[in-house]
C-alpha positions in Angstrom: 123.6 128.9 134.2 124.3 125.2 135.5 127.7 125.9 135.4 127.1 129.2 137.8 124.7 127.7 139.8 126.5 124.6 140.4 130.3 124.9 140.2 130.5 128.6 142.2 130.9 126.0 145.5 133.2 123.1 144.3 131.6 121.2 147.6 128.0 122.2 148.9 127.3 121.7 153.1 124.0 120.7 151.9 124.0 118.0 149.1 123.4 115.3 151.8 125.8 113.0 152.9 127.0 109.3 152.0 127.8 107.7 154.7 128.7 104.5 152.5 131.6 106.5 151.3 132.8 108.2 154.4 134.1 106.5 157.6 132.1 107.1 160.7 133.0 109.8 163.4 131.7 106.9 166.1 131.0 104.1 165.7 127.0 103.3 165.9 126.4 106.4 165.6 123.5 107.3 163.5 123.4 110.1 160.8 126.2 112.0 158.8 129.4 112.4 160.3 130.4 115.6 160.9 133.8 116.8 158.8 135.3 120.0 159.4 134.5 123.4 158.2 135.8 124.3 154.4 135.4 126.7 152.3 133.6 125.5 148.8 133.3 128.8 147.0 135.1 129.1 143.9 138.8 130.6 143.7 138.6 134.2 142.6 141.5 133.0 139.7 139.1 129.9 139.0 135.6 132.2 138.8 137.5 134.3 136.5 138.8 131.9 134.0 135.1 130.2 134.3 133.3 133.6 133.9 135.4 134.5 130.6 135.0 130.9 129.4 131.2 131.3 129.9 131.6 134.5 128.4 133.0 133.9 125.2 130.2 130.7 124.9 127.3 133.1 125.7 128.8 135.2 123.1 128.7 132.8 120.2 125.7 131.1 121.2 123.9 134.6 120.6 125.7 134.9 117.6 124.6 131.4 116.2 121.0 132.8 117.5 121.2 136.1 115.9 121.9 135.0 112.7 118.2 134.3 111.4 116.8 137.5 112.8 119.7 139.1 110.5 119.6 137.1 107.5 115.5 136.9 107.8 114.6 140.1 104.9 116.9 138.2 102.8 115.7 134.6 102.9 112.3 136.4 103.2 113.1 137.6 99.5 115.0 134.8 98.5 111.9 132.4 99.2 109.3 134.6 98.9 108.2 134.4 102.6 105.1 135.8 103.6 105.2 137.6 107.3 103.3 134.9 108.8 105.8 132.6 107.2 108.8 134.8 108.3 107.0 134.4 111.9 107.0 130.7 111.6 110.6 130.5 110.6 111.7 132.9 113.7 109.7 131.2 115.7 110.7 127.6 115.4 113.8 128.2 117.5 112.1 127.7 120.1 110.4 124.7 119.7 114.2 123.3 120.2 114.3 125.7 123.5 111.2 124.1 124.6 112.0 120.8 124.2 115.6 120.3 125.7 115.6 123.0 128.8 114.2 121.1 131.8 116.3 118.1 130.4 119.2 120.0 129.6 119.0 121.3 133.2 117.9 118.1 134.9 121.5 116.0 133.3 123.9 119.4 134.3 122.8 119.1 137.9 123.4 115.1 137.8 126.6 115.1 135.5 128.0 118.8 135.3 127.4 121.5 133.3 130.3 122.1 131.4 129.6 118.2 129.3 126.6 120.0 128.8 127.9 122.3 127.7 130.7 121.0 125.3 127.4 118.8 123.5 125.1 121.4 123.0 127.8 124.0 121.8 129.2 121.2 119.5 125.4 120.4 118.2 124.6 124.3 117.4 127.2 125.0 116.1 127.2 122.2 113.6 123.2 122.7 112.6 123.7 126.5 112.3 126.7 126.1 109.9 124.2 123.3 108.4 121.1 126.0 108.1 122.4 127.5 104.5 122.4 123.9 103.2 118.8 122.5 104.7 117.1 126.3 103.6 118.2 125.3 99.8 116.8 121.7 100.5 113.8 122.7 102.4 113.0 125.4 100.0 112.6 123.4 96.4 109.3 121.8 96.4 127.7 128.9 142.7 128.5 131.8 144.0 127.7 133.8 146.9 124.7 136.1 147.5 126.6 139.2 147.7 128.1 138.5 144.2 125.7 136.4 142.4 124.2 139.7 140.5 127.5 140.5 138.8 128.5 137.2 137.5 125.4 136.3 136.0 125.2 139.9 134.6 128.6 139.4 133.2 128.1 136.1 131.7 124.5 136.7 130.5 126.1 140.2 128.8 127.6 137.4 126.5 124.6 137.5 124.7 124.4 140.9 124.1 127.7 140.6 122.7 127.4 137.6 120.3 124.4 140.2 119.4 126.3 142.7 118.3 129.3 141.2 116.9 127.2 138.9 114.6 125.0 142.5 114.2 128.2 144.4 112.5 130.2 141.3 111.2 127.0 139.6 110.1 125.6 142.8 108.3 129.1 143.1 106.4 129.3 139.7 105.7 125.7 139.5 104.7 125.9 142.5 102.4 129.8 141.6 100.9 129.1 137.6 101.2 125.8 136.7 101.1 123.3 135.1 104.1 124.5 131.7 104.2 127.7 133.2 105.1 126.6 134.3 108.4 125.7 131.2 109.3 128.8 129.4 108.6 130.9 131.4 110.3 129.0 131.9 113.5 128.6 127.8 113.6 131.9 127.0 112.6 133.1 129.6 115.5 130.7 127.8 118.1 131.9 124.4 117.4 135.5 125.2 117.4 134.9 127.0 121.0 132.8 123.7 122.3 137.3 122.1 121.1 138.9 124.8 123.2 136.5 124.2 126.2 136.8 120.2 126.6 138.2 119.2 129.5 136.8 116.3 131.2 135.5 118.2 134.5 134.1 116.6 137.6 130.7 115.0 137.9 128.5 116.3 140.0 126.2 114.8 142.8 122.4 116.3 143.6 120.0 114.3 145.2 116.3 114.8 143.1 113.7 117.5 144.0 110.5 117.2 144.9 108.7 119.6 142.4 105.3 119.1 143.5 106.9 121.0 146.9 108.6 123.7 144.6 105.5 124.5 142.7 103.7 125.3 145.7 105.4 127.9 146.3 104.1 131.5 145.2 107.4 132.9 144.9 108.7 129.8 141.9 105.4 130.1 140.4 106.3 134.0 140.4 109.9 133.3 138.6 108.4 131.2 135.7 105.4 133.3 135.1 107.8 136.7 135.2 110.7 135.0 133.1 107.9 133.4 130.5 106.7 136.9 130.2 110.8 138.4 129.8 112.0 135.8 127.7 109.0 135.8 125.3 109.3 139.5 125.2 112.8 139.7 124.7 112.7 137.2 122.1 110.1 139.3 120.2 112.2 142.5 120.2 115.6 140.2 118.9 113.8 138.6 116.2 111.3 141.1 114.6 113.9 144.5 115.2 115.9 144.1 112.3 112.6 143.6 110.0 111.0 146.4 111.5 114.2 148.9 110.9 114.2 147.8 107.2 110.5 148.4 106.5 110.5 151.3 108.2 113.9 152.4 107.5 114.9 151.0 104.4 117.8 153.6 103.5 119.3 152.6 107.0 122.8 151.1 107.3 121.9 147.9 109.2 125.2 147.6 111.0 123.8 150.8 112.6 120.9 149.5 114.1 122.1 146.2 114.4 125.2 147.3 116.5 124.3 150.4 118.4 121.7 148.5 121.0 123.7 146.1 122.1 126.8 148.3 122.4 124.2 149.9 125.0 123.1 147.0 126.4 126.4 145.5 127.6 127.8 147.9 129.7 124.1 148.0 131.1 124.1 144.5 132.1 127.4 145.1 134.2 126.0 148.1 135.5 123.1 146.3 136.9 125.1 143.6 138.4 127.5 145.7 139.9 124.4 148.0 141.1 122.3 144.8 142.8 125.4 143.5 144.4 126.6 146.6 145.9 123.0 147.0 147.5 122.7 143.6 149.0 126.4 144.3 150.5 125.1 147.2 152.0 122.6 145.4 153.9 119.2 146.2 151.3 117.0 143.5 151.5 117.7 140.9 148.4 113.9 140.4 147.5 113.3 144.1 147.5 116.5 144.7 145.2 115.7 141.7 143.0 112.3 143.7 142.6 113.9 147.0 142.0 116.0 145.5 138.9 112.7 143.5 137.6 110.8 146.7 137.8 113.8 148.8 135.5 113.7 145.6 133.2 110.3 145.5 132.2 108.6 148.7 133.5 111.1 150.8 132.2 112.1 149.4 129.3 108.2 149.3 128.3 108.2 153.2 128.3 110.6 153.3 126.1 109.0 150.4 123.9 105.8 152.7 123.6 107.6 155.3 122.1 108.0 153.3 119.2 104.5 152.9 118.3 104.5 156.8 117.3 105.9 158.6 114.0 109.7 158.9 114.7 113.0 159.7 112.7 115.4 156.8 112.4 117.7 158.2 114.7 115.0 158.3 117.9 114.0 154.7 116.9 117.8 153.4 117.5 117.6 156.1 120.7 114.6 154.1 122.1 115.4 150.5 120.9 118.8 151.0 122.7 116.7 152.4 125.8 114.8 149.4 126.1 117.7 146.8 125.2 119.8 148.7 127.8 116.8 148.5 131.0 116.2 145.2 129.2 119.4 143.8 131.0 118.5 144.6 134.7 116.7 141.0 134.4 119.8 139.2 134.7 120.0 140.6 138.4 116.5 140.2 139.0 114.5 137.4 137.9 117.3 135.2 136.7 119.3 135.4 139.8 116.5 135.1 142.0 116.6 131.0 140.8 119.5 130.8 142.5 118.1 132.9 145.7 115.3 130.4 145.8 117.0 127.3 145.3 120.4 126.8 144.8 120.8 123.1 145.4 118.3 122.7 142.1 118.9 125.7 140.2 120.0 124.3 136.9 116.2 122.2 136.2 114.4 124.9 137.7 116.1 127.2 135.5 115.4 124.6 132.8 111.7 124.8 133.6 111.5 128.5 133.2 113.4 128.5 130.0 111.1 126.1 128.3 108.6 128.2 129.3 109.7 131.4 128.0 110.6 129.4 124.7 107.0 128.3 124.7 105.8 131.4 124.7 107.9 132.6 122.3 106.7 130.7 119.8 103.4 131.8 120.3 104.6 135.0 120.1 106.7 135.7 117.9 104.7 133.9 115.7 101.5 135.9 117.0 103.1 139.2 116.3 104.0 138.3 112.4 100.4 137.9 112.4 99.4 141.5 113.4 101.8 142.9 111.2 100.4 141.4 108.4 96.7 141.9 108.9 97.1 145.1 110.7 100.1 146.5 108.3 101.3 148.7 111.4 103.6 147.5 114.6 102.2 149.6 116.9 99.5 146.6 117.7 103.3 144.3 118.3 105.3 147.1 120.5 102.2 147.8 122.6 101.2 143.7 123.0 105.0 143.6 124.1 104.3 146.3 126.6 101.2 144.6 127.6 103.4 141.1 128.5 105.6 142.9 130.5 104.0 144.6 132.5 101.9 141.2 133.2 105.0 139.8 134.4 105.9 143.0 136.6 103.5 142.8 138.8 103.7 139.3 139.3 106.9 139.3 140.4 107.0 142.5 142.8 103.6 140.8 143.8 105.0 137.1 144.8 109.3 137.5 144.4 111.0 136.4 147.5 114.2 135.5 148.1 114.1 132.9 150.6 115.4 129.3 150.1 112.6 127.1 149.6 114.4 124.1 148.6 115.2 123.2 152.2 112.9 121.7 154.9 112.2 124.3 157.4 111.8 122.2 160.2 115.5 119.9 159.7 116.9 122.8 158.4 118.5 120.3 155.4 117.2 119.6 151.8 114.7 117.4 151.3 116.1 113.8 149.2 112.8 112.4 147.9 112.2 111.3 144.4 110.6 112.9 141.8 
């Protein structure tokens, strides 16, 4: 996301100026000099390298993610796991999300994204290739409006395919190898993509934000609270699916169901991008189509998460499951491109601030919903508090989305430079 948000203009008209570091137009005069017209977007050869580059590290980060919701049955076994304990366990992922997303964000819009990058993608996937050994331990005693939808579609769709290659490979591997081979491989493939990428990269320069300003506003307020609600949703459905299809399907292949959705959701994550941008282009107003992609996201996709609560055949499940993975994906061209609507010049901490709290919520619940499975001994009460979420965050956003910068001052026309 910094990386997007940030590098799509290589130089940004409205970072403020350093007049310490630039001669004067005239002399005495007071302000920024004025420098001539360029064009700071991205390359289309240099946002294409960059988009498969983010591509491939969305992709193994999601496969380094995946790997517990995949191996969970089997260290639930192996341990002796209650559900609540299972819940725990899925859930602690995010206490890391929690903790290092508005930092995170804050250093990739001082420094650069991509030495961001390169660190955490080094650190997860050394501790994931690490997880086999600490369970035994633990266990004795910048881009423009018009194309903003597509490219964080395509780069988000990553995820969905780290999903389902560590959903076929991993079920193989877990079945022929073992679990703590699924977590090798996926964090030895992470860290040896954090190699490929290094390459020094610029620094960046971003002058801070004045977030009591920010907060202010309805429509932020409406971005965190809608992707709190997605993201805590979302993270419900990744880490509890494969349980729920082995309970309830137990003679079921898991590279079926562990495959099929995300082969579903990919091409419906580039659909939506494609779909957004090519209504902006055509002159639809951007709030109103960030709305219409929210409102397939999670008022769609709950219809079809509803469905589950009822009796159904193995084969409907994986029809409705892909349903709602596949609407799921509109969100990268709603809500999550909408940061970027709203302000660009601090889109990597804000960003930060709504990851950390959709982590936070995902801990509460995923966690949460192990513990209505086990008391209740049904997931109807999980699918429909999943539903319930959602639709919270619906009508949030199409009550207070906008897409209007709000990280300039009106009146100057220019971004505010105050401290934090």
């Amino acid at each position: 996301m910094a990386v997007i948000q940030k590098y799509g203009k290589k130089h940004s008209p409205d970072l403020g100026c350093h007049a310490e570091s630039r001669p004067s137009d005239k002399a005495g005069a007071p302000g920024c000099p004025k420098w001539p017209e360029r064009n700071g977007y991205w390359s289309r050869p240099e946002a294409r390298v960059w988009t498969v580059v983010l591509l491939l590290g969305t992709c193994l980060l999601y496969c380094a993610r995946v790997a517990m919701p995949i191996c969970a049955v089997s260290m639930a076994e192996q341990f002796s796991w209650t559900k609540r304990e299972s819940g725990m366990v899925l859930g602690s992922f995010f206490w890391g999300y929690c903790f290092t997303q508005v930092f995170g964000g804050y250093v990739s819009d001082r420094v650069g994204g991509e030495k961001v990058l390169l660190l955490s993608a080094a650190a997860w996937g050394s501790m994931t290739a690490f997880t086999p050994v600490l369970a035994h331990f633990c266990s004795r005693p910048i881009v423009m409006e018009s194309e903003r939808g597509f490219l964080m579609s395509t780069v988000s769709s990553g995820s969905y395919l780290g999903t389902l290659v560590i959903g076929g490979a991993g079920s193989l591997m877990l079945d022929l190898y073992g679990w703590q081979s699924v977590f090798y491989a996926s964090g030895l493939l992470s860290v040896l993509w954090a190699y490929c990428m290094w390459n020094g990269g610029a620094q960046s320069m971003l002058s801070k934000r004045h977030w009591l300003r920010l907060l202010k506003q309805p429509a932020v307020c409406a971005v965190i609270v809608t992707h709190l609600c997605a993201a805590s949703t979302f993270f419900t459905l990744l880490s509890w699916l494969p349980t729920f299809f082995k309970e309830t399907f137990p003679d079921a292949k898991g590279w079926v169901f562990n495959v099929v959705p995300w082969l579903v959701a990919i091409p419906s994550s580039l659909l939506s991008g494609c779909l957004s941008d090519h209504l902006i282009s055509r002159g639809y107003d951007t709030a109103s189509v960030r709305k219409l992609m929210q409102f397939f996201s999670m008022g769609v996709s709950s219809v079809f998460t509803l469905l589950l609560c009822g009796s159904t055949t193995f084969p409907w499940a994986v029809a409705f499951v892909s349903a709602t993975m596949g609407f799921i994906t509109f969100s990268h061209s709603g809500v999550s491109v909408n940061v970027q609507d709203l302000a660009p010049s601090c889109a990597g901490s804000l960003f930060g601030v709504m990851n950390t709290c959709g982590a936070f919520s995902g801990v509460l619940l995923v966690y949460f919903s192990g513990y209505l499975i086990e008391t209740t001994g049904s997931w109807t009460s999980v699918f429909a508090l999943i539903t319930a979420v959602n639709l919270l965050g619906l009508a949030t956003f199409l009550a207070f989305a906008d897409a209007r910068r709000v990280d300039i001052d009106p009146s100057k026309g220019r971004r505010h430079s105050v401290h934090i």
